[in-house]
C-alpha positions as CSV (number, residue, x, y, z in Angstrom):
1,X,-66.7,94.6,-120.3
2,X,-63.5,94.2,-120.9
3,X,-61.3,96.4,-123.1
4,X,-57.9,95.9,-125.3
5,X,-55.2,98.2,-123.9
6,X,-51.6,98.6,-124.6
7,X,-49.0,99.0,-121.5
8,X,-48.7,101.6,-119.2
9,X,-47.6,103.5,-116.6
10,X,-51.0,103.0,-115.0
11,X,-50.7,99.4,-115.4
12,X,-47.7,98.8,-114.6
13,X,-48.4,100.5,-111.1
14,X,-51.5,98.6,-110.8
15,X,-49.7,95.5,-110.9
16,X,-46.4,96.8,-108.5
17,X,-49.4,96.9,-106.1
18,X,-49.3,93.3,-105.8
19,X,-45.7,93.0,-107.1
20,X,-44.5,89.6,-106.4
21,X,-47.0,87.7,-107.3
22,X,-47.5,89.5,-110.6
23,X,-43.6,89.4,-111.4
24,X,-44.3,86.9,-114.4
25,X,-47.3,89.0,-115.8
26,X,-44.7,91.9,-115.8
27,X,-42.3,90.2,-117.1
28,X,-44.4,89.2,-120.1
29,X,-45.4,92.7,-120.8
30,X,-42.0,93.8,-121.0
31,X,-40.8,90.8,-123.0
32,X,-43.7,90.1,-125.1
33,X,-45.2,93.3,-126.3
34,X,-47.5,91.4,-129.1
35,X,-49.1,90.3,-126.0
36,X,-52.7,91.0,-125.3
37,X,-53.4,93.5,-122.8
38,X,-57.2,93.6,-121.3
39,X,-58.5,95.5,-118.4
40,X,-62.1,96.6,-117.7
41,X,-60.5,100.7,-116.9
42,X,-57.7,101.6,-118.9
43,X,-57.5,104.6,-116.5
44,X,-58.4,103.1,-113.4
45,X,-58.1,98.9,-113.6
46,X,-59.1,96.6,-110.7
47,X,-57.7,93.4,-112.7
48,X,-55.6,92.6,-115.7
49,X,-55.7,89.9,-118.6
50,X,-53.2,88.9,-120.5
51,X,-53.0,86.9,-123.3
52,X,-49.9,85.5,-125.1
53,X,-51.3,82.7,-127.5
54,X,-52.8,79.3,-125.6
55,X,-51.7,81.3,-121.9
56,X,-53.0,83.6,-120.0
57,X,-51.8,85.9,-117.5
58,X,-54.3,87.1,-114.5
59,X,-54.3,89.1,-111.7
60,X,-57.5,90.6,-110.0
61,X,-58.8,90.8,-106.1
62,X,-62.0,92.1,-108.3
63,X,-64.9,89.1,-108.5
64,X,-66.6,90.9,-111.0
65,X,-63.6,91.2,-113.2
66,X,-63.1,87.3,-113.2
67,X,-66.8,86.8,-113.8
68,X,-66.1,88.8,-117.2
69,X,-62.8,86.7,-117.5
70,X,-64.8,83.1,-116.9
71,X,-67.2,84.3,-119.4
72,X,-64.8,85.3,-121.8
73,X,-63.8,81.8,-122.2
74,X,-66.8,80.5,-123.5
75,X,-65.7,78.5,-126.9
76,X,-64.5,75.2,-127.5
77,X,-61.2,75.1,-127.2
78,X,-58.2,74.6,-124.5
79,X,-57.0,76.9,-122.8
80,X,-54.2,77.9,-120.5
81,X,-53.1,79.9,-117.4
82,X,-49.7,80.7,-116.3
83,X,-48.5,80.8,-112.7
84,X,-51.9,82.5,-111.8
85,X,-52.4,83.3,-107.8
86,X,-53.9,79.9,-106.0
87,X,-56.7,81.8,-105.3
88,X,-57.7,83.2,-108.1
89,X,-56.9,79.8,-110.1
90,X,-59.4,78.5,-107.9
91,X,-62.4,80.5,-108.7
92,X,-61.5,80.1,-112.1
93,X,-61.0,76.2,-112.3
94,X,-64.3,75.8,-110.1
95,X,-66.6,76.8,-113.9
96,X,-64.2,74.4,-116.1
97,X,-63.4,71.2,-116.9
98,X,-59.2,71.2,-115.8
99,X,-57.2,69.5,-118.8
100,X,-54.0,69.5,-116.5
101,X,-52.6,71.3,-113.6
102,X,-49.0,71.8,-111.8
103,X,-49.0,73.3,-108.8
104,X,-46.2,75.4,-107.3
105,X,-44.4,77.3,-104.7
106,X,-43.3,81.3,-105.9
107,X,-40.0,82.0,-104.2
108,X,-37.6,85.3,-104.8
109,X,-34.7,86.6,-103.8
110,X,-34.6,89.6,-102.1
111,X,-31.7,92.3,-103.0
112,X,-30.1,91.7,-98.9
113,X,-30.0,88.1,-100.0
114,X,-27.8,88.1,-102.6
115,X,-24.3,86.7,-101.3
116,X,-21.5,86.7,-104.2
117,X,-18.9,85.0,-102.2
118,X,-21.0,81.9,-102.5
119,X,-19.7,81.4,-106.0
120,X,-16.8,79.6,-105.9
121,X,-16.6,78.6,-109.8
122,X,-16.1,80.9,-112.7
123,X,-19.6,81.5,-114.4
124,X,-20.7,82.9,-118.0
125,X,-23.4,83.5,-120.2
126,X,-24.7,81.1,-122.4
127,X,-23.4,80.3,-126.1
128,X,-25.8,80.3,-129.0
129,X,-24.4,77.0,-129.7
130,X,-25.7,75.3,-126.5
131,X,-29.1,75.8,-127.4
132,X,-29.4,72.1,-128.9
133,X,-27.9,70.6,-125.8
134,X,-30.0,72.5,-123.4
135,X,-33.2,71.6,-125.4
136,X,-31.9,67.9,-125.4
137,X,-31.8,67.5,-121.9
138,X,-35.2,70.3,-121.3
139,X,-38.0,68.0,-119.1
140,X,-40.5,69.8,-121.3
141,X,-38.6,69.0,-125.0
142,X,-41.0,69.5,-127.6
143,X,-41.3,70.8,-131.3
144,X,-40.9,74.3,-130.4
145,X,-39.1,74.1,-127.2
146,X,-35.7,75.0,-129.4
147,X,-36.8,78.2,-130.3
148,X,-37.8,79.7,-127.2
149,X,-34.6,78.6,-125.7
150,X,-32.6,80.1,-128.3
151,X,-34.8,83.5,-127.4
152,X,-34.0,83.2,-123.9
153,X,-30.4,83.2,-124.4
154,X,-30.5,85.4,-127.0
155,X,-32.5,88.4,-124.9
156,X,-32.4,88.0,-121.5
157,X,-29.7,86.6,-118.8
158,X,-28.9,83.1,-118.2
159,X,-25.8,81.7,-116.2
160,X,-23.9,78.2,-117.0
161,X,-20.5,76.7,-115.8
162,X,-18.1,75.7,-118.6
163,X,-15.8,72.7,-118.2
164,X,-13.1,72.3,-121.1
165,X,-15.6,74.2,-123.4
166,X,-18.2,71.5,-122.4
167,X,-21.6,73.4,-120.8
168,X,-22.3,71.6,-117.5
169,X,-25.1,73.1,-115.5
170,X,-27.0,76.0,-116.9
171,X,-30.3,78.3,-115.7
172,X,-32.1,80.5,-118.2
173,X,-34.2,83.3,-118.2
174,X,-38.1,82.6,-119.5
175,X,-40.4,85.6,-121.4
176,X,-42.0,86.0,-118.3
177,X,-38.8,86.9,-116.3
178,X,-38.7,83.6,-114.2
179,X,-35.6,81.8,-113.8
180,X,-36.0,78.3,-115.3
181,X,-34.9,75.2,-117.7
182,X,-31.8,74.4,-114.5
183,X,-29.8,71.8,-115.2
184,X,-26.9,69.9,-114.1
185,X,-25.1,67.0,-116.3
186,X,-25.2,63.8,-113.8
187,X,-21.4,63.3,-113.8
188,X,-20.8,67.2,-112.9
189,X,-23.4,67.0,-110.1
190,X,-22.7,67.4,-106.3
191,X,-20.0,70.3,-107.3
192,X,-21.8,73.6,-106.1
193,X,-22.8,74.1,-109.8
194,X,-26.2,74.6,-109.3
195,X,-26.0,77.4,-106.1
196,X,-22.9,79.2,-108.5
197,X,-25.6,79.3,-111.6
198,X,-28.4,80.4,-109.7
199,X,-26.9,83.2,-107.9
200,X,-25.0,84.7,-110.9
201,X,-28.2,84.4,-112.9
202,X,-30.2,86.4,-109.7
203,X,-27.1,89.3,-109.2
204,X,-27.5,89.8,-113.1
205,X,-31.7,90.3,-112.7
206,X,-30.9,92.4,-109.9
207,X,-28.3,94.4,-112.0
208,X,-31.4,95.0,-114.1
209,X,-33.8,96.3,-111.8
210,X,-35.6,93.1,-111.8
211,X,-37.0,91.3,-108.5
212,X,-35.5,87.3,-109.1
213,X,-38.0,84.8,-109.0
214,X,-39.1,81.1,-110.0
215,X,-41.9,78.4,-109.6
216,X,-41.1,75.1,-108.6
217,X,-43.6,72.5,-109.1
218,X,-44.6,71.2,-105.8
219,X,-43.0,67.7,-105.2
220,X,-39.5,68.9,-106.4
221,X,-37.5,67.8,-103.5
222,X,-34.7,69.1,-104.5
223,X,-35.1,73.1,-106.2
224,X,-36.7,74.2,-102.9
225,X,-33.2,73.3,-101.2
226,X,-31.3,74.6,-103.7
227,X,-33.3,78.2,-103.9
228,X,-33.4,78.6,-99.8
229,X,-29.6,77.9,-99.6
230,X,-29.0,80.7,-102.2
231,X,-31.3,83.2,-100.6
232,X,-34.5,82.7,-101.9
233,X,-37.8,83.2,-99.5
234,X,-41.0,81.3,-100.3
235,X,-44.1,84.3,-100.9
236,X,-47.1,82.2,-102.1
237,X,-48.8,79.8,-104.4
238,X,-49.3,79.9,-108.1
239,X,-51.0,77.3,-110.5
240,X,-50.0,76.7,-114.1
241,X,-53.1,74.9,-115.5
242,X,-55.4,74.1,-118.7
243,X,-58.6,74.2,-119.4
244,X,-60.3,72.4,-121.6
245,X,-64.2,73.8,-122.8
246,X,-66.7,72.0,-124.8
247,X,-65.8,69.5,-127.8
248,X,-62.9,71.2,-128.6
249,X,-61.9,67.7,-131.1
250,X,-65.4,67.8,-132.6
C-alpha cells in the first residue's frame, strides 16, 4: 500500500540511484514542496510517486509498486505523467485508455562538457518584464502558461541575449529543473544565440550543483543539433503522456 511521505535523505538517495533519469522528479521535490510524495517504505522504498496537481512523477524497477500505482488511478478522470522512463510508461499506458502522448529523447550535459569559450555574445538573466513576450511566443501558450513563466524567472536560472534592450533568444528553467520554453525571434536567428543561451543557462545549473538536462519531443529536428553541439549526450527515453479513465465528462 502506498504511504504519503515528506522528502528525505532516504529518498533522495533512492532516487540518485537512478539519477538521470529521475533528474525531473528531483527537481520537483526540491521546487515544489506542496508536492505529493508516496512510496510503499518510507524507510526503505523500491519506487516513488509523485503528484503535483493533473502530473505525476514515477520512478520504480518494482512491478508490484506500479501495480499499486495502476490501481491507484482508478476514478474517472484524466490524468497525467511527466517525462516518465519509456519503460515504465509502457507498463503503465498498456491498462489505460492514452488521452495524448509526446515522446522524447532525455539528454544532459555532463560537467567535462561544459565549454565557455563557445559563448561568443554577452548573456543575462531574464527581466520580469519579458515574461509577456516569452509567453506570447510559448508553443504551449495557454491560460496559465504566464504564471509559471513568471515563476521560472523569478526562482530558478534562465539565460537570454539582449539586443538594444529588446529580448531575442531566451531558455528557462521549468519546476522540475529541465531546461525549456527556448526561443529565438526569426530575424535574430542563425547568430549563435541559441548555443550562447544554452550553455550559460547549463554553467549556471552546474554552479548550483545541479546535473543539466532537457526533453526534446522526438521529431524536433533541430534541439537535438543544437544540444549535441553544446555538449549534451543523449541517456534514454521518457514519455510525457495522459490518461484518460472512465466518463470522466459524464
Amino acid at each position: 500500500m502506498l504511504t504519503r511521505t515528506e522528502s528525505s535523505k532516504i529518498i533522495t538517495e533512492f532516487l540518485k540511484k537512478d539519477l538521470l533519469i529521475n533528474l525531473n522528479i528531483l527537481g520537483v521535490i526540491e521546487n515544489r514542496p506542496e508536492a505529493e510524495i508516496y512510496v510503499d517504505n518510507p524507510q526503505d522504498p523500491t519506487g516513488i510517486l509523485v503528484n503535483k496537481g493533473y502530473m505525476n512523477y514515477l520512478y520504480s524497477k518494482n512491478s508490484s509498486f506500479l501495480e499499486e500505482v495502476i490501481e491507484r488511478f482508478n476514478k474517472d478522470g484524466y490524468y497525467g505523467f511527466a517525462g516518465i522512463d519509456r519503460s515504465i510508461a509502457d507498463s503503465i499506458r498498456e491498462h489505460y485508455e492514452v488521452d495524448w502522448c509526446n515522446p522524447c529523447t532525455l539528454y544532459y550535459l555532463p560537467k567535462e562538457n561544459l565549454d565557455l569559450t563557445r559563448i561568443k555574445n554577452e548573456v543575462q538573466s531574464i527581466d520580469i518584464k519579458d515574461a509577456e513576450t516569452i509567453d506570447y511566443y510559448y508553443t504551449f501558450r495557454g491560460e496559465n502558461s504566464i504564471n509559471f513563466i513568471k515563476d521560472d524567472i523569478q526562482n530558478r536560472p534562465s539565460s537570454a541575449v539582449y539586443k538594444d534592450g529588446e529580448i531575442v533568444c531566451w531558455v528557462l528553467t521549468h519546476d522540475d529543473n529541465s531546461l525549456g520554453i527556448m526561443y529565438t525571434k526569426e530575424e535574430h536567428r542563425r547568430k549563435g544565440y541559441a548555443e550562447d543561451v544554452t550553455i550559460d543557462i547549463a554553467a549556471k545549473h552546474i554552479e548550483k550543483g545541479n546535473v543539466p538536462y532537457l526533453h526534446i519531443i522526438e521529431g524536433n529536428g533541430m534541439s537535438p543539433g543544437l544540444a549535441k553541439k553544446c555538449g549534451f549526450v543523449e541517456c534514454g527515453k521518457v514519455d510525457w503522456f495522459g490518461i484518460r479513465v472512465g466518463n470522466p465528462e459524464e
